[in-house]
N, C-alpha and C positions, 0 to 999 in steps of 0.2 A: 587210427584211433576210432575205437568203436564206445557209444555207451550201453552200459552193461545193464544198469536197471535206475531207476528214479525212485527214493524214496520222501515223501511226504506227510507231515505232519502240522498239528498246531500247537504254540507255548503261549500261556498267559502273560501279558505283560500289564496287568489291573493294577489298581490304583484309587489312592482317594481322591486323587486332586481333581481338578475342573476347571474349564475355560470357561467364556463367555458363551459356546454352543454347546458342550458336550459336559461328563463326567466321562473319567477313565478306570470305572467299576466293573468293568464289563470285556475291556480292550483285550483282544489275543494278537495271536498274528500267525501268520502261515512261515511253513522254512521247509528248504526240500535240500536233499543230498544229492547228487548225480555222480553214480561211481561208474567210472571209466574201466577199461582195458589195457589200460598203461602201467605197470609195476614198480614203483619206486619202493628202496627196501622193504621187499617181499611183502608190499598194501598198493593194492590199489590206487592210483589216485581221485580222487573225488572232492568237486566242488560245491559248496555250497553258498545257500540264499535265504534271504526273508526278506518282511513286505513295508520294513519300516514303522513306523507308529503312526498313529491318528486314522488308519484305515482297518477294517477289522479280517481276520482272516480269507483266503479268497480258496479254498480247499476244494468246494466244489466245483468251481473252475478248472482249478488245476485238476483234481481228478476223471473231469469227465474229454476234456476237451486239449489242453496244452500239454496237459504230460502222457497222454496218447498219441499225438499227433507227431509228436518229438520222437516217441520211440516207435512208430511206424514209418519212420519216415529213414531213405537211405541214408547209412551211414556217412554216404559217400557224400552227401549233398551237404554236411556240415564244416564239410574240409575245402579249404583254400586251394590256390592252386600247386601250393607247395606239401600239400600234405595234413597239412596243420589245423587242430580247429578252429575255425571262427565263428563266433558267438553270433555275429551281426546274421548271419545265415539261415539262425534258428527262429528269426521272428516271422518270416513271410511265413517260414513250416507252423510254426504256431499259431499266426493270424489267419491260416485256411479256412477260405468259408464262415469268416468273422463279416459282417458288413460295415459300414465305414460309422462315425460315432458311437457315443454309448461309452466313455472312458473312464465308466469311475470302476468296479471291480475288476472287469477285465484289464486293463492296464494293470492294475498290481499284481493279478496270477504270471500275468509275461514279464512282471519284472521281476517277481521271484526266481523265475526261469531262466533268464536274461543274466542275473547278479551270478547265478551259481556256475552259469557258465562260461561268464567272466573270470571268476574264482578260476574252475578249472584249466580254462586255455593256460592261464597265467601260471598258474602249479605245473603243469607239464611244460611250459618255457621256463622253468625256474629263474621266475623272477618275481619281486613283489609285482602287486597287479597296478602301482605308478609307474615304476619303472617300464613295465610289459605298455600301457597304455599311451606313456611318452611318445615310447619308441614309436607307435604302431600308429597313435593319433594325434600328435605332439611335437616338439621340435627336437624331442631327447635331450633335451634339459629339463625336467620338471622342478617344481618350487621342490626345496628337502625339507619348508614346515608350511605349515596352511593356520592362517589367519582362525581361530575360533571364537565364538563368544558362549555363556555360560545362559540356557533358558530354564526360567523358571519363574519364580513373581506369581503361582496358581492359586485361586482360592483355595482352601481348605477350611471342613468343619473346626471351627474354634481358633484359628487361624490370625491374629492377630498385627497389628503393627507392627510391634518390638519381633514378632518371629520373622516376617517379613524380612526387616532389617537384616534381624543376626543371618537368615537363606541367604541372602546378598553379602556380608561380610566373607560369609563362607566360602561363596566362590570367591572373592578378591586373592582372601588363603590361598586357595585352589591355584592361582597363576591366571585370573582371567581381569581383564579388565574393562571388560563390557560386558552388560547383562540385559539380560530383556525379561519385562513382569508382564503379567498378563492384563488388559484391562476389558469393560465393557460386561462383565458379568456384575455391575454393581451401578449405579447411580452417578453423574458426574462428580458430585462431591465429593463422595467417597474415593471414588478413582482418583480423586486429584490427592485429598490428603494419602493415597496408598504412594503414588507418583513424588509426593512432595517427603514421604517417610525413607524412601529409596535413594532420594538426591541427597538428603544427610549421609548419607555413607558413603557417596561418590563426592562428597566435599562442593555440592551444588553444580558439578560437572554434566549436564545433560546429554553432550554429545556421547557419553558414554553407559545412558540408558535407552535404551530400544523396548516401543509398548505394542501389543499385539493385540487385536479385537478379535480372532477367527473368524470373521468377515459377519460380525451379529449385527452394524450396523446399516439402518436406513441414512437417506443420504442427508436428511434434515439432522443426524446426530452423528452423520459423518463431520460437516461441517462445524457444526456446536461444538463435537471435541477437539478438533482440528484447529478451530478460533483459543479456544481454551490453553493447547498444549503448545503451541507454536511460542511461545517465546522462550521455552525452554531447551529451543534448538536440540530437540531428541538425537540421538544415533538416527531412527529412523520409526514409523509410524505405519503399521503390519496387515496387510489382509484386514482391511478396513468395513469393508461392503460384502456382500455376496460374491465370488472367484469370478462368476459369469457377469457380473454387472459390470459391465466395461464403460458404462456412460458413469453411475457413478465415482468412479478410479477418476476419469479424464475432469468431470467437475470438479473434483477434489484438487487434483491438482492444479487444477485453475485457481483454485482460492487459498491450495497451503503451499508455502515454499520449503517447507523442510522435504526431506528425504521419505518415498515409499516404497515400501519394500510388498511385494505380493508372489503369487503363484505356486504359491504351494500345492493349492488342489487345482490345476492345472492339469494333465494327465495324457497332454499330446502335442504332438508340433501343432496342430490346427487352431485345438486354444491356445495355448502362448501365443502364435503370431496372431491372433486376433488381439491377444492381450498387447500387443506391440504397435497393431494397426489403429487400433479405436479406443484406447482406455488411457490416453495421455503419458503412458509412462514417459519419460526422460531420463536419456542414455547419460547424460551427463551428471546424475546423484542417484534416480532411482535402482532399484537392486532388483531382479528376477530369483526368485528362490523354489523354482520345477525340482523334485524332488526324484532322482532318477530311477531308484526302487520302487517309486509308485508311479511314474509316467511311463511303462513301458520297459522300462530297463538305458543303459546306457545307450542301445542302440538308436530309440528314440531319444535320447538326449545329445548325441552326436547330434540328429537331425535340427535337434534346437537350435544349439553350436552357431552349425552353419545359417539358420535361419538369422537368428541375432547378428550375427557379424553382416548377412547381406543387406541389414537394417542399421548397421552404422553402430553396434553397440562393440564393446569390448568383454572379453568372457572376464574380467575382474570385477562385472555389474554382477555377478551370479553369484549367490553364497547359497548352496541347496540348503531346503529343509529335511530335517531329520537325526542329524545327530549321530550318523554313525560310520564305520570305517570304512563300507561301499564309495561314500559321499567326500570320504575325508580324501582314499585313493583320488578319484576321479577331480578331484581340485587341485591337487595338486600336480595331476599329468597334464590336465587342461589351461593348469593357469588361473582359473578361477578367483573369487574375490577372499573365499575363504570358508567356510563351513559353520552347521551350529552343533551346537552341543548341549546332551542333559544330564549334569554331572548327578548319576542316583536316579536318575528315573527312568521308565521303561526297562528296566532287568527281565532275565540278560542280555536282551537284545543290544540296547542303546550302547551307545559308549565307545569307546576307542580302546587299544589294549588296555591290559591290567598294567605295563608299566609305563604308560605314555605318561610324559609331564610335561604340563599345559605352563609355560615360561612367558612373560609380557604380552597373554594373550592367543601366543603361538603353539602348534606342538607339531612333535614329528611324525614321520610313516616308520613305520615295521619294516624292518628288512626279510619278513617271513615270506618265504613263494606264495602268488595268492594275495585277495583281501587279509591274512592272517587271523581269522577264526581260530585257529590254534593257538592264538595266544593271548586270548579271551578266555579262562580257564573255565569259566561257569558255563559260559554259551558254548564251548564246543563241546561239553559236557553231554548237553542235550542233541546240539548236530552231532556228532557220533554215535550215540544212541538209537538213530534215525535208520542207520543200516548194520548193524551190530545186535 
C-alpha cells in the first residue's frame, strides 16, 4: 500500500450563531483526501478527514509541515507487520521535529491527517471504521448505537424565548431527549429565565438539559452560577473556566455536586492527564469530552484511553465534542459514554449520515467501509472534489 498524493482544502462552515466566547461568522475548516494505490472497482481508494468545529482551518500546517512529511516519508514505514496500514504510524512521521507543547493548531492539522487515515485503513479492510476499530482496539463487540444529545441553546441576533423553545421542541421531534443551550454570553438573569424557558418544554425535567459556558467564566461567576443552577440537578454543567484553569475546575467541584463535563480544548494526553491530576474531576459523574479530530487524531486518543483507565475512570465517562461521525465511529468501538450532536449546524461538515435516525436519544453506525463520508451526500460532494 502506497500513498499516491494528499489533497487539501478549506470549506466554510459560518454561521450566525454565538457562544459566550466566540461568533461563528467567520468558522472554516480544513479536509484533506489521501488517495491510495489500492483499486477497488476501477477508483482508487482514498480516505478522508477534517478538523471538526469550533477550531478554524489548520492549512498552513498541513501544507508546509504534515503532509510533506507524510509523503516523504517510506512507504514502508506506514505498514504493520502484516502488511497492512496503520495509521497510528503516521503520527511520530508527522510529529518530526515538532518540539513537545504548543497543542492548539497543530494538534488539528494531525488530526485531519490522522481521521483520513483512519477512513482509509478501514476502506481497504472493508469494514466500517467501528467495526475495523473494535476489532483492532476493542473487545469486537462494539455498541450497534451510541448515546447522542441534541447541542444547540446559541444566542442569535433577534433570537427570542419562544424561538428558543420551539429550537428545543424541534430536537425532541428529532428523536433526542437531552439537549444542551448555551449560557454565559448573557447576564445571570437572563440565563436563568433562558434556562427556566427550556425546562417548560422538558416538562421541568433538568437532568435532561445540559448548559455550556465555553469556559468564559472567572471563578467568582463560576461559583455564582453554579449556587444559582444547582438545584436544577442539570444533565451536566460544560467547560465552565478557562480549558487550562485546572484550580478553578477542582474549586468548583468542591462547591457544586452536579455533574461536569470539560475538555473539549484539551488537545493532548499531557493536558487531559493534567486535567485528571489537578482540576477535581470525578470518575464517578464527571464526563471528559477530548475531541479526537482536534487532539491529534485517534491516535492520541487511544493514548487518553489508556491514560483514564490507569486513573481509575471508565471510557463511558467520555462523550467527545463535536458532533460528527469520526466521533460517532470511535464511541462506539471504544465503548464510550456517547457523543454530541448539532442537528443543522456546521454544514456540511457536522452531522451523521443523511439517513441516520436519532430514536430515545440513540442512533446507529453506517455499515459503509470507512467513517462513511459517502454517505453524507453534500459533504462528499465537496471531499470528492478535493481530487477530482
Amino acid at each position: 500500500m502506497k500513498i499516491i498524493s494528499v489533497h487539501e482544502g478549506i470549506v466554510p462552515i459560518s454561521s450566525s450563531i454565538r457562544n459566550a466566547w466566540i461568533d461563528f461568522s467567520k468558522m472554516d475548516c480544513s479536509i484533506v483526501a489521501i488517495v491510495s494505490d489500492v483499486m477497488r472497482d476501477g477508483e482508487p481508494i482514498v480516505g478522508y478527514g477534517f478538523n471538526s468545529n469550533g477550531r478554524y482551518s489548520a492549512g498552513e500546517i498541513l501544507r508546509r509541515r504534515a503532509i510533506p512529511r507524510l509523503l516523504d516519508a517510506d512507504p514502508e514505514a506506514l505498514l504493520d507487520e502484516a502488511g497492512d496500514l496503520d495509521p497510528t504510524r503516521a503520527w511520530d512521521i508527522m510529529m518530526k521535529n515538532e518540539k513537545p507543547g504548543g497543542h492548539g493548531e497543530r494538534s488539528v492539522a494531525v488530526g485531519v491527517m490522522d481521521m483520513a487515515l483512519f477512513d482509509l485503513a478501514a476502506k481497504i479492510a472493508d469494514k466500517p471504521l467501528y467495526r475495523y476499530l473494535s476489532d483492532k482496539y476493542g473487545d469486537g463487540r462494539p455498541d450497534d448505537s451510541v448515546f447522542v444529545y441534541a447541542a444547540g441553546g446559541y444566542y442569535a441576533p433577534g433570537k427570542t424565548l419562544k424561538d428558543l423553545q420551539d429550537e428545543m421542541r424541534g430536537f425532541l421531534d428529532m428523536g433526542y431527549n437531552v439537549v444542551k443551550m448555551k449560557i454565559g454570553g448573557a447576564d445571570l438573569k437572563e440565563d436563568l429565565q433562558r434556562i427556566d424557558a427550556v425546562l417548560e418544554v422538558l416538562d421541568g425535567d433538568g437532568s435532561r438539559l445540559a448548559v455550556d459556558v465555553n469556559g468564559r467564566f472567572d471563578l467568582a461567576t463560576a461559583l455564582e452560577y453554579g449556587k444559582a443552577i444547582e438545584p436544577y440537578n442539570l444533565f451536566w454543567y460544560e467547560e465552565v473556566g478557562d480549558p487550562l484553569d485546572y484550580r478553578l475546575n477542582a474549586v468548583l467541584s468542591e462547591n457544586y455536586s452536579g455533574r461536569i463535563a470539560t475538555g473539549e480544548n484539551l488537545f493532548s494526553l499531557q493536558d487531559a492527564r493534567n486535567l485528571i491530576r489537578y482540576a477535581g474531576m470525578r470518575p464517578d459523574r464527571d464526563i471528559i469530552q477530548v475531541d479526537p479530530a482536534l487532539s491529534y487524531g485517534l491516535t492520541e486518543y487511544l493514548r487518553v484511553q489508556e491514560m483514564l483507565k490507569d486513573h481509575g475512570w471508565s471510557s463511558r465517562q467520555c462523550i467527545p465534542h463535536g458532533g460528527h461521525q469520526f466521533s460517532l465511529h470511535i464511541a462506539a468501538a471504544l465503548k464510550l459514554g456517547g457523543n454530541e450532536s448539532y442537528p443543522g449546524e456546521f454544514q456540511p461538515t457536522g452531522g451523521f449520515a443523511d439517513g441516520a435516525v436519532v430514536e430515545n436519544s440513540r442512533v446507529g453506525l453506517t455499515e459503509i467501509p470507512g467513517i462513511g463520508f459517502e454517505g453524507k451526500a453534500a459533504f462528499y460532494k465537496v471531499l470528492r472534489a478535493l481530487h477530482h
